[in-house]
PDB file of N, CA, C, O and CB in Angstrom:
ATOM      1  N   UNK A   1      58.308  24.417  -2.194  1.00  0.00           N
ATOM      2  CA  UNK A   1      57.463  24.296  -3.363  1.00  0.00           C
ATOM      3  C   UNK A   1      57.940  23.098  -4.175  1.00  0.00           C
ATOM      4  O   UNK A   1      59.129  22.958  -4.459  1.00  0.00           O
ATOM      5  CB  UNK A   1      57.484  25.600  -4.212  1.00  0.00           C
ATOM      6  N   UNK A   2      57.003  22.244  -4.540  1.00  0.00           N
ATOM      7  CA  UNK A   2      57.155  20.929  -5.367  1.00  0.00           C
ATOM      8  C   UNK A   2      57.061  21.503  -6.711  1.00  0.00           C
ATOM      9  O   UNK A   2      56.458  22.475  -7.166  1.00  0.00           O
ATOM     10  CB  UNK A   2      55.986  19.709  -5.088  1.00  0.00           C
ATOM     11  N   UNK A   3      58.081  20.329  -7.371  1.00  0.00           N
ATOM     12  CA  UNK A   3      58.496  20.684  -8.841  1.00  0.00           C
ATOM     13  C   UNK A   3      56.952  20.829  -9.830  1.00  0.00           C
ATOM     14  O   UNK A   3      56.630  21.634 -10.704  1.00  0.00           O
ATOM     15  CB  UNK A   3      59.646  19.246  -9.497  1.00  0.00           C
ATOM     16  N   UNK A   4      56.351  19.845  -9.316  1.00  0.00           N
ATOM     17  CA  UNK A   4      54.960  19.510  -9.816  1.00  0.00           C
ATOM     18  C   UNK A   4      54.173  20.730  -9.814  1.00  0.00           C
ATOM     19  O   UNK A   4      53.327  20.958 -10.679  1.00  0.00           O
ATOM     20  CB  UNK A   4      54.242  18.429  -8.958  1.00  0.00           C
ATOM     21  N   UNK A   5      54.357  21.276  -9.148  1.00  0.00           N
ATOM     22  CA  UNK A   5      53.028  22.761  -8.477  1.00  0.00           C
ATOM     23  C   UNK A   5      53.807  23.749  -9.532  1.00  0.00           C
ATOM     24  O   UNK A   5      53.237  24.669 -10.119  1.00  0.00           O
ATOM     25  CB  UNK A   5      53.152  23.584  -6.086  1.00  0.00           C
ATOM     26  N   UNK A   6      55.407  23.372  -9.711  1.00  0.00           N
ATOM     27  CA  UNK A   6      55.703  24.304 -11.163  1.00  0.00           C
ATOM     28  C   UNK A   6      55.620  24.300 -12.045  1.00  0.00           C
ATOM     29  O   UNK A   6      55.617  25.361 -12.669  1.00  0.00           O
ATOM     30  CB  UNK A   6      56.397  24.613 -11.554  1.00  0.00           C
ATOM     31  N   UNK A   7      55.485  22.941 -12.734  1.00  0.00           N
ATOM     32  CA  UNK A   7      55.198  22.679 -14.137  1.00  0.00           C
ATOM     33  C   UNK A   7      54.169  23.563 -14.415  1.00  0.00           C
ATOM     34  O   UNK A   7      54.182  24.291 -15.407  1.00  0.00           O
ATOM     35  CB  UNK A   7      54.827  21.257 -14.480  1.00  0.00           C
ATOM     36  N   UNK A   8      52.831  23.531 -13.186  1.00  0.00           N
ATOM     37  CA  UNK A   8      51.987  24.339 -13.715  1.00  0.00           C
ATOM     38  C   UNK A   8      51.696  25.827 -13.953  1.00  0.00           C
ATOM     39  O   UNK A   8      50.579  26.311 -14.137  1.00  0.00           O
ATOM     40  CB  UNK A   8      51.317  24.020 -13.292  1.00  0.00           C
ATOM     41  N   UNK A   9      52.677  26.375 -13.926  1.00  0.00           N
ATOM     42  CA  UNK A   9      52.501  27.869 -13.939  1.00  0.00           C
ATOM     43  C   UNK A   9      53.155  28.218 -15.016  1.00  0.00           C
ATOM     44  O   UNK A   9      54.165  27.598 -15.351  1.00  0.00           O
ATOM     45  CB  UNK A   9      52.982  28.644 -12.759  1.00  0.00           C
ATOM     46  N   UNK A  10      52.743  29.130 -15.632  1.00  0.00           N
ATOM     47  CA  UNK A  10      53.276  29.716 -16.730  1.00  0.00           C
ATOM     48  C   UNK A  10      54.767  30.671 -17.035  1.00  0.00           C
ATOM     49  O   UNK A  10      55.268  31.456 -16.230  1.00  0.00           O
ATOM     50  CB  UNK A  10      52.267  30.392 -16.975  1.00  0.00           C
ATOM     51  N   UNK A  11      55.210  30.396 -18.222  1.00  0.00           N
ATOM     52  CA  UNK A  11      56.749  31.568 -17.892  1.00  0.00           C
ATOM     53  C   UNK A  11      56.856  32.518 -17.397  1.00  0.00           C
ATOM     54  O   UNK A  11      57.795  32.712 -16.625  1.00  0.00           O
ATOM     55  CB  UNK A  11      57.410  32.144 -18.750  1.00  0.00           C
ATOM     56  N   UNK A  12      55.711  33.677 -17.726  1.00  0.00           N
ATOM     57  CA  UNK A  12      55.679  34.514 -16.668  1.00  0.00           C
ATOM     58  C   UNK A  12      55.739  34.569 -15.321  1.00  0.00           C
ATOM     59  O   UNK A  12      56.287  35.450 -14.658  1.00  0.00           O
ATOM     60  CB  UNK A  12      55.004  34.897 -16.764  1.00  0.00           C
ATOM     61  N   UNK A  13      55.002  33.335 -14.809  1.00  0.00           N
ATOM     62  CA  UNK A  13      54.811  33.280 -13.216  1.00  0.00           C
ATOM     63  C   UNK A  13      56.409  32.868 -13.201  1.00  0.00           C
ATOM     64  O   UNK A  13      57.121  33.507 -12.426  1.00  0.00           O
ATOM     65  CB  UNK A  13      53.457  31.986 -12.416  1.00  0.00           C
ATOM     66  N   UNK A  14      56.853  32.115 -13.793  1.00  0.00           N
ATOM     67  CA  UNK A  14      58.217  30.919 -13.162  1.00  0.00           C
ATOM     68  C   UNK A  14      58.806  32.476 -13.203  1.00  0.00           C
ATOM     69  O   UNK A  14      59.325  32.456 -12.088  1.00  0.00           O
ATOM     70  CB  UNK A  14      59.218  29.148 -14.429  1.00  0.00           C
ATOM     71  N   UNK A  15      58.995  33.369 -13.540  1.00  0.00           N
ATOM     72  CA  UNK A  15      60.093  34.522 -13.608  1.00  0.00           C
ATOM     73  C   UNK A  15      59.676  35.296 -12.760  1.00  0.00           C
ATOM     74  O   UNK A  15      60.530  35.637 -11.941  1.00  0.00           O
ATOM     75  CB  UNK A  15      60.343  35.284 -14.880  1.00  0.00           C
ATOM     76  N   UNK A  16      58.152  35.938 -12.563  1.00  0.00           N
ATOM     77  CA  UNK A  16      58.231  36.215 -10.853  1.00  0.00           C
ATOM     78  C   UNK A  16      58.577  35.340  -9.885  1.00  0.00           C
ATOM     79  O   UNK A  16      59.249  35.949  -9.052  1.00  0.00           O
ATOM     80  CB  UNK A  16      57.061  36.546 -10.310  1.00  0.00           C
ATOM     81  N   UNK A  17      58.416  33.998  -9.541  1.00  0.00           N
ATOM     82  CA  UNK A  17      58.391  33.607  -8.706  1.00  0.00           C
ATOM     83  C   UNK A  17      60.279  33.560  -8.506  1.00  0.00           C
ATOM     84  O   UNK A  17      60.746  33.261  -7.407  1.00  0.00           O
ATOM     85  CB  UNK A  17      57.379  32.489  -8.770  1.00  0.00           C
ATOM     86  N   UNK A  18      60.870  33.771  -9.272  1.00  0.00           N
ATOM     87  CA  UNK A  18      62.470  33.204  -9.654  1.00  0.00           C
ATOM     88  C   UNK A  18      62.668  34.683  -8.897  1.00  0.00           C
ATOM     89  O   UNK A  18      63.279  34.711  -7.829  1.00  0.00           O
ATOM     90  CB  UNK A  18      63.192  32.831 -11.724  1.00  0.00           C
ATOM     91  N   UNK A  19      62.069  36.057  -9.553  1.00  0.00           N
ATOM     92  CA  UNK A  19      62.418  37.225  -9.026  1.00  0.00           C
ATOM     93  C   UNK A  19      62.186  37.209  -7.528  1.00  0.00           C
ATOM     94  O   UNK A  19      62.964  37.900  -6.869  1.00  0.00           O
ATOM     95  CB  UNK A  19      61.717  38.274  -9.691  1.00  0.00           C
ATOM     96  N   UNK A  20      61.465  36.693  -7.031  1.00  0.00           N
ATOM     97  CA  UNK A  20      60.427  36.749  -5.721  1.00  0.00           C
ATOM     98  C   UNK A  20      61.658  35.894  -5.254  1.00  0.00           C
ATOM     99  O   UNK A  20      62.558  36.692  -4.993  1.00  0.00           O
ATOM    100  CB  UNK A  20      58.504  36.022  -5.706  1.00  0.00           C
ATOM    101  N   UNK A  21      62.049  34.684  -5.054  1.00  0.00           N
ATOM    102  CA  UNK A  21      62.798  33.833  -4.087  1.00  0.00           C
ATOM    103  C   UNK A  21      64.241  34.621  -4.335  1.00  0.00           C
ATOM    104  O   UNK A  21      64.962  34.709  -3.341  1.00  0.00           O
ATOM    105  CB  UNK A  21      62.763  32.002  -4.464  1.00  0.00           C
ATOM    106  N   UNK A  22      64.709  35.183  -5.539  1.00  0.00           N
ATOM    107  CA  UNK A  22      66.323  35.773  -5.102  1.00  0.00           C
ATOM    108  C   UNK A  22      66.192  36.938  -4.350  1.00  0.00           C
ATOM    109  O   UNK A  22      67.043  37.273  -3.525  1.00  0.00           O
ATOM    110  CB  UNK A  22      67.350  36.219  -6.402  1.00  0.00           C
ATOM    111  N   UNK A  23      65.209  37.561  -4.573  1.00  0.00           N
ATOM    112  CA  UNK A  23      64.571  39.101  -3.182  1.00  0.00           C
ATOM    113  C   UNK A  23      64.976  38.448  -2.143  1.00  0.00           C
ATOM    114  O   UNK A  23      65.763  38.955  -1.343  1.00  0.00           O
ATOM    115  CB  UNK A  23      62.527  39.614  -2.833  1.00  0.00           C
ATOM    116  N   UNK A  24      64.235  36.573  -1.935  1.00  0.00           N
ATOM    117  CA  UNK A  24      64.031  36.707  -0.454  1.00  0.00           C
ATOM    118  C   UNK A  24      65.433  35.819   0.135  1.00  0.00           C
ATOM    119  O   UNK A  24      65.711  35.552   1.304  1.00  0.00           O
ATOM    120  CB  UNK A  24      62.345  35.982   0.073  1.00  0.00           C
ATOM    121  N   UNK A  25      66.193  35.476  -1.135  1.00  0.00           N
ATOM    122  CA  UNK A  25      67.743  34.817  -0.575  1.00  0.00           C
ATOM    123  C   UNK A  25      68.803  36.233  -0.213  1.00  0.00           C
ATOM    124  O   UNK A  25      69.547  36.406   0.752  1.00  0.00           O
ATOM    125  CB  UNK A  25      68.651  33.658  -2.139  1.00  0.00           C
ATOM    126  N   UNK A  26      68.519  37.140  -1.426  1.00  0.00           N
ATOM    127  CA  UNK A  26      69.500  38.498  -0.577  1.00  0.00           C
ATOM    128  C   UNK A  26      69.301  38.986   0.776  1.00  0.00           C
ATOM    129  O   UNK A  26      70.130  39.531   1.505  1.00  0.00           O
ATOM    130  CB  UNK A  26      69.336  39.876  -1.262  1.00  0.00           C
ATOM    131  N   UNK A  27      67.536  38.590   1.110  1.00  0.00           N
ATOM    132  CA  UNK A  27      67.348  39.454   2.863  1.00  0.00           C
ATOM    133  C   UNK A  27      67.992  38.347   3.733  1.00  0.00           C
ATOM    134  O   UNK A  27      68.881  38.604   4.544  1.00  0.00           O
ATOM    135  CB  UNK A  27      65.324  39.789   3.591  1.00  0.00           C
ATOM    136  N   UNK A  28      67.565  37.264   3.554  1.00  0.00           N
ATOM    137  CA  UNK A  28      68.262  36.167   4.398  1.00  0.00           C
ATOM    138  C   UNK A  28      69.670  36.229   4.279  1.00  0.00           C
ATOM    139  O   UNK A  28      70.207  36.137   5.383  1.00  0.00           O
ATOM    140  CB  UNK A  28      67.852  34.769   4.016  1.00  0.00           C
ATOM    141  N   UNK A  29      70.467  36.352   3.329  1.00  0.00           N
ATOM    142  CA  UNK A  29      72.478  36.585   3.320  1.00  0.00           C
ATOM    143  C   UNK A  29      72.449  37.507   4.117  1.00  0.00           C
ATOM    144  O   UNK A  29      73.045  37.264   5.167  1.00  0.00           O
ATOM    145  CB  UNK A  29      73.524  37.152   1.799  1.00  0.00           C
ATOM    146  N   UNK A  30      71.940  38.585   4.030  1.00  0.00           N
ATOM    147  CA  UNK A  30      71.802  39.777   4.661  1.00  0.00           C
ATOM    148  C   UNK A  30      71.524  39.808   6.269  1.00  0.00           C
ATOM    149  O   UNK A  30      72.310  40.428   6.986  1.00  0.00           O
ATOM    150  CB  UNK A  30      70.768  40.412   3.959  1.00  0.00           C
ATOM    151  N   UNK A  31      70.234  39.034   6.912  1.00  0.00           N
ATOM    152  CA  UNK A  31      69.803  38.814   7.973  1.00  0.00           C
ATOM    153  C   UNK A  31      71.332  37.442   8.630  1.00  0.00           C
ATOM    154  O   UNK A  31      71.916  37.663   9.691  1.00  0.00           O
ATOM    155  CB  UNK A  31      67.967  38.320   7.679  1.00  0.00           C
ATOM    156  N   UNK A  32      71.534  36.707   8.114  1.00  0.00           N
ATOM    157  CA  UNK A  32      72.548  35.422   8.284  1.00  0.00           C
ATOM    158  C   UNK A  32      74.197  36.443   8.808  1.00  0.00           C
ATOM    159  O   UNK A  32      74.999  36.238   9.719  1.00  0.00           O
ATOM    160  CB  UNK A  32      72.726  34.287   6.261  1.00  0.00           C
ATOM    161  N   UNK A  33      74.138  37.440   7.821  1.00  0.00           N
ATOM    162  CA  UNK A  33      75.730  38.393   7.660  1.00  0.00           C
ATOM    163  C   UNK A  33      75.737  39.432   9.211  1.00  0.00           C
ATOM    164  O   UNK A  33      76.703  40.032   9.683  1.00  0.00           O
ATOM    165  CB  UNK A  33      75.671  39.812   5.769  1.00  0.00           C
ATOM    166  N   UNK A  34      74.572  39.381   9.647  1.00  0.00           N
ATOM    167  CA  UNK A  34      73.885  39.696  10.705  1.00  0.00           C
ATOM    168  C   UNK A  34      74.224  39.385  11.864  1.00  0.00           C
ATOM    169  O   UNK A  34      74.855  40.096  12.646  1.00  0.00           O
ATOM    170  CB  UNK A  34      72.908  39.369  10.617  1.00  0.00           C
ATOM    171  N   UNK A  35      73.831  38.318  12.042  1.00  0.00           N
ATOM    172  CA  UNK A  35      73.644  37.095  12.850  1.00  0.00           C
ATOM    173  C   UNK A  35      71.953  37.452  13.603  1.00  0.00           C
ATOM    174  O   UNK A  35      71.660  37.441  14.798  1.00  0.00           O
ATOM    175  CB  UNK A  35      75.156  36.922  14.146  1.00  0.00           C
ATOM    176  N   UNK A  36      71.057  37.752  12.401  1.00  0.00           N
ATOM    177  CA  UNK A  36      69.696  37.689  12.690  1.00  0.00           C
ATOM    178  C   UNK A  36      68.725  37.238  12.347  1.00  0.00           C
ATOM    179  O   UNK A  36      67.544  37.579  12.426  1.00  0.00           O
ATOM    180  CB  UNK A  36      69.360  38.333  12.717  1.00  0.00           C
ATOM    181  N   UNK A  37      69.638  35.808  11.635  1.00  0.00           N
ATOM    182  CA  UNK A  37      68.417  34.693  11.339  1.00  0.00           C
ATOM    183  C   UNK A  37      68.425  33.853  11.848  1.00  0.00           C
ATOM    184  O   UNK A  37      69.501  33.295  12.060  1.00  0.00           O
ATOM    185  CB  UNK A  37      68.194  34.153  10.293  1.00  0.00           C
ATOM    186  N   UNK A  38      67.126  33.274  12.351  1.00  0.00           N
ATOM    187  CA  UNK A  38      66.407  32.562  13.188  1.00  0.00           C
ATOM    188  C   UNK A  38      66.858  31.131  12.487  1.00  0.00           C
ATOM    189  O   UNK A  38      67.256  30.228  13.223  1.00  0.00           O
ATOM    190  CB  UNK A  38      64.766  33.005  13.257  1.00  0.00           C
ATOM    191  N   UNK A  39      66.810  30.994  11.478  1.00  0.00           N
ATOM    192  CA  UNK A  39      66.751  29.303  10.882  1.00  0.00           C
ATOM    193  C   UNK A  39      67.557  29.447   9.665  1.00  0.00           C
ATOM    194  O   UNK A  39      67.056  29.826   8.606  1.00  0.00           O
ATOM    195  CB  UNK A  39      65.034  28.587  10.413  1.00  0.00           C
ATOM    196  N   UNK A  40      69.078  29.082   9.827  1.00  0.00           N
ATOM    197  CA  UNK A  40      69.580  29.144   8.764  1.00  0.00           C
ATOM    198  C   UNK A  40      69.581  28.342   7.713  1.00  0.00           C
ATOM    199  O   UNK A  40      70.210  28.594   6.686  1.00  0.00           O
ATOM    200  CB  UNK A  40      70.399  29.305   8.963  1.00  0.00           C
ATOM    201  N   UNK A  41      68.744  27.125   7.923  1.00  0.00           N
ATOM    202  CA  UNK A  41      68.310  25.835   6.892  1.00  0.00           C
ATOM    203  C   UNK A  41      67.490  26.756   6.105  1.00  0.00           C
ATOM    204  O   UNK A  41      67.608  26.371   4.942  1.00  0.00           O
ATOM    205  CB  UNK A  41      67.362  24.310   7.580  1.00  0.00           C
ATOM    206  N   UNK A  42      66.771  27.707   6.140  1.00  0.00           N
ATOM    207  CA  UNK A  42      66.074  28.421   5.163  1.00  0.00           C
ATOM    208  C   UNK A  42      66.672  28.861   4.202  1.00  0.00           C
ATOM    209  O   UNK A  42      66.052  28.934   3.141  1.00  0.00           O
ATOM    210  CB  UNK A  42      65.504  29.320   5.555  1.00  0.00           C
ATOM    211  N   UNK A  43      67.900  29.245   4.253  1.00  0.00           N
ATOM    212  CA  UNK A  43      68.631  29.421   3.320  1.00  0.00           C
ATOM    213  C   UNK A  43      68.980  28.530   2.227  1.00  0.00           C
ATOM    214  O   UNK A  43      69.092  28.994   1.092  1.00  0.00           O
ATOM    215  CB  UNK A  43      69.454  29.728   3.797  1.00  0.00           C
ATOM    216  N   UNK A  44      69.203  27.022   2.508  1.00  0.00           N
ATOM    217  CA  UNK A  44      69.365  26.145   1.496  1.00  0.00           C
ATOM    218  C   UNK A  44      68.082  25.672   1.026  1.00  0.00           C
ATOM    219  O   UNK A  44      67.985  25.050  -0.032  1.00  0.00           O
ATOM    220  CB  UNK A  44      70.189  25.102   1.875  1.00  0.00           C
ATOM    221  N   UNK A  45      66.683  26.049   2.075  1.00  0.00           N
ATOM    222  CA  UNK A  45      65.723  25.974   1.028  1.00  0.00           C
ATOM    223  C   UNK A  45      65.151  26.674   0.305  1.00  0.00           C
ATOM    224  O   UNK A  45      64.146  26.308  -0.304  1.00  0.00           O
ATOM    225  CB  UNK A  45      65.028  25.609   1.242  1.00  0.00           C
ATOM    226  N   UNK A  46      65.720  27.955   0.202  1.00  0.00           N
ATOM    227  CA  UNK A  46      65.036  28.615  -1.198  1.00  0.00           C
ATOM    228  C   UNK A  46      66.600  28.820  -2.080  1.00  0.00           C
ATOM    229  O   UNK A  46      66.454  29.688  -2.941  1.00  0.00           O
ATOM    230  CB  UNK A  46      63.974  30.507  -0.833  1.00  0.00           C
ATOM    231  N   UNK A  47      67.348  28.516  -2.073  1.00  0.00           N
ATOM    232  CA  UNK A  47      68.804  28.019  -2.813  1.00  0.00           C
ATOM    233  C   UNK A  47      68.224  27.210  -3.787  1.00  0.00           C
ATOM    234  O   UNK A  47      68.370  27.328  -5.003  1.00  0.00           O
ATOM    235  CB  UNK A  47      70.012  27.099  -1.853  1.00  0.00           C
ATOM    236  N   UNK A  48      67.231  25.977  -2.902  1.00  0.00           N
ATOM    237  CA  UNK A  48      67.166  24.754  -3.455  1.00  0.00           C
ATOM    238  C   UNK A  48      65.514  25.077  -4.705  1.00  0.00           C
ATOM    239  O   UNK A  48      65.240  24.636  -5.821  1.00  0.00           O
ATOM    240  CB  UNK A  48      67.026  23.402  -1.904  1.00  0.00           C
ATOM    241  N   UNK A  49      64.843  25.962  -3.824  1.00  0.00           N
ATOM    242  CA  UNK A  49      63.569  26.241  -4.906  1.00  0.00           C
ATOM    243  C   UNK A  49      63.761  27.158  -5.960  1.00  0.00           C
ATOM    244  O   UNK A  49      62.923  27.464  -6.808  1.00  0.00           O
ATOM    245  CB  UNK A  49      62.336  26.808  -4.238  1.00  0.00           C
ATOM    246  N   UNK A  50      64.672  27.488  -5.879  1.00  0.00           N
ATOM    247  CA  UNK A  50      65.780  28.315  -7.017  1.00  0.00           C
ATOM    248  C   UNK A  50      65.961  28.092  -7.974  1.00  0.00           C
ATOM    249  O   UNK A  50      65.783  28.772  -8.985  1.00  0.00           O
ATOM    250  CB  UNK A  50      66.920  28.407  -6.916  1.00  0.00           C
ATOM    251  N   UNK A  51      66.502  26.714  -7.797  1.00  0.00           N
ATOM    252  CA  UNK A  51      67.178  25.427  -8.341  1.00  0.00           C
ATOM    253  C   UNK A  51      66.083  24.947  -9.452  1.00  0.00           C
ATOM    254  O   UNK A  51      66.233  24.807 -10.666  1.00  0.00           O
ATOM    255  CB  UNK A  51      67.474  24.171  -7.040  1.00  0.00           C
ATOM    256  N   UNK A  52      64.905  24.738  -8.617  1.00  0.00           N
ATOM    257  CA  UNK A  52      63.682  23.965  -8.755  1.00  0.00           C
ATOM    258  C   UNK A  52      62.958  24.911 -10.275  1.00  0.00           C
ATOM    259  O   UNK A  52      62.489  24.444 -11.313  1.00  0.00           O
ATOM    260  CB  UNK A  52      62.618  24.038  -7.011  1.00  0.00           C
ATOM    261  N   UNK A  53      63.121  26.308  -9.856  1.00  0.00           N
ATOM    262  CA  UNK A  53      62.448  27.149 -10.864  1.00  0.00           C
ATOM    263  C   UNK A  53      63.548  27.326 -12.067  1.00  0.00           C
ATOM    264  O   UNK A  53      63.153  27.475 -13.224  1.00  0.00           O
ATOM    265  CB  UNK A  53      61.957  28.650 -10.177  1.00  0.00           C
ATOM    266  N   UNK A  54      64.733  27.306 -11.795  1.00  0.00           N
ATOM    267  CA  UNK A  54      65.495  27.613 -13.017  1.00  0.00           C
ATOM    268  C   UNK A  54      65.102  26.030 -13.874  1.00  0.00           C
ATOM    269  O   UNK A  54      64.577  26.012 -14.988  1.00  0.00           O
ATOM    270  CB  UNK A  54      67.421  27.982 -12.615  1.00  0.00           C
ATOM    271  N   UNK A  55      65.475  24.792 -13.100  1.00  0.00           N
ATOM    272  CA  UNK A  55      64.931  23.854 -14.166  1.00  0.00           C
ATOM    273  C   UNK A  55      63.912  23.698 -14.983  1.00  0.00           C
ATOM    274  O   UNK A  55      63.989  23.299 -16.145  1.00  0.00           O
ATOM    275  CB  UNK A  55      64.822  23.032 -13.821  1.00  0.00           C
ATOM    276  N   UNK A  56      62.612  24.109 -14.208  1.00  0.00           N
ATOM    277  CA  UNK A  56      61.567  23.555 -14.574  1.00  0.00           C
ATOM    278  C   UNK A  56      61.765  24.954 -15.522  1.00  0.00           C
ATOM    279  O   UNK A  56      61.048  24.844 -16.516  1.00  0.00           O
ATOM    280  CB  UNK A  56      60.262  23.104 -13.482  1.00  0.00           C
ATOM    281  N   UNK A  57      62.555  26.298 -15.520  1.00  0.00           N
ATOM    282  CA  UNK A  57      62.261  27.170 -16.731  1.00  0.00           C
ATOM    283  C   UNK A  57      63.166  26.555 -17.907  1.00  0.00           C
ATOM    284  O   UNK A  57      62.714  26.552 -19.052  1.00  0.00           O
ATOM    285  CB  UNK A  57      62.636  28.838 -16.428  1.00  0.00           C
ATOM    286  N   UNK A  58      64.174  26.144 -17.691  1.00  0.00           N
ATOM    287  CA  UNK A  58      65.113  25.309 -19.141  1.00  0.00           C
ATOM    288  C   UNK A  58      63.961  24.055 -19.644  1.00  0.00           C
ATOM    289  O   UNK A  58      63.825  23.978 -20.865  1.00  0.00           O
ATOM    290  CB  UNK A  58      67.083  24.264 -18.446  1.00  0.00           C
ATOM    291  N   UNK A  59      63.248  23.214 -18.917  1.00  0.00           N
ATOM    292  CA  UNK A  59      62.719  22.189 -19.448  1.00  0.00           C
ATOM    293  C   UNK A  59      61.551  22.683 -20.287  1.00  0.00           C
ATOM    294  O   UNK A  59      61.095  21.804 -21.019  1.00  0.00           O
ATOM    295  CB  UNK A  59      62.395  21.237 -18.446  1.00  0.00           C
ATOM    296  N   UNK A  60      60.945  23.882 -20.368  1.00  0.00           N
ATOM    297  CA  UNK A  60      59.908  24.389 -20.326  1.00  0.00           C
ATOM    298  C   UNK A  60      60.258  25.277 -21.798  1.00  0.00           C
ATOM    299  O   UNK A  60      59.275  25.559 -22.483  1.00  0.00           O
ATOM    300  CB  UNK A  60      59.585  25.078 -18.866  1.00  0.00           C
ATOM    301  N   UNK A  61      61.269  25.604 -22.167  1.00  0.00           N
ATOM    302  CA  UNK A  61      62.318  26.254 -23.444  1.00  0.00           C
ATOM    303  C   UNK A  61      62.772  25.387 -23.991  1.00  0.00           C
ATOM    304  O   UNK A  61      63.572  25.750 -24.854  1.00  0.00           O
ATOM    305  CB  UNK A  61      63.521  27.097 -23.171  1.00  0.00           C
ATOM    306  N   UNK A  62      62.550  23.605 -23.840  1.00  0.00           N
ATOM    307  CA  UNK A  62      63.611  23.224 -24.788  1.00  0.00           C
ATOM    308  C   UNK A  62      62.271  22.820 -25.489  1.00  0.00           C
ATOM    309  O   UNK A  62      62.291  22.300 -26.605  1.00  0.00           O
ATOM    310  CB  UNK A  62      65.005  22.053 -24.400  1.00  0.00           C
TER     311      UNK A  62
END
């Protein structure tokens, strides 16, 4: 997900969507602790859209 496609959503959404990607980083630690994930680069990309939503929620509060 591009930073851009976040600006546009509202605080509410940025906090589901923030709730929604750490759901889906615990199944992946979980599936990885495993050894039953398929693509472990997935992991640094929702790390990284994580990243993406906590900023765009601080820029969005100041």
């Amino acid at each position: 997900m591009k930073a851009t496609e976040l600006r546009e959503l509202s605080t509410e959404q940025l906090e589901a969507k923030l709730k929604e990607l750490k759901s889906e980083l615990f199944t992946l630690r979980f599936q990885h602790a495993i050894n039953q994930l398929d693509n472990p680069h997935k992991l640094v990309d929702v790390k990284r859209d994580i990243a993406r939503v906590m900023t765009v929620m601080s820029e969005k509060n100041v």
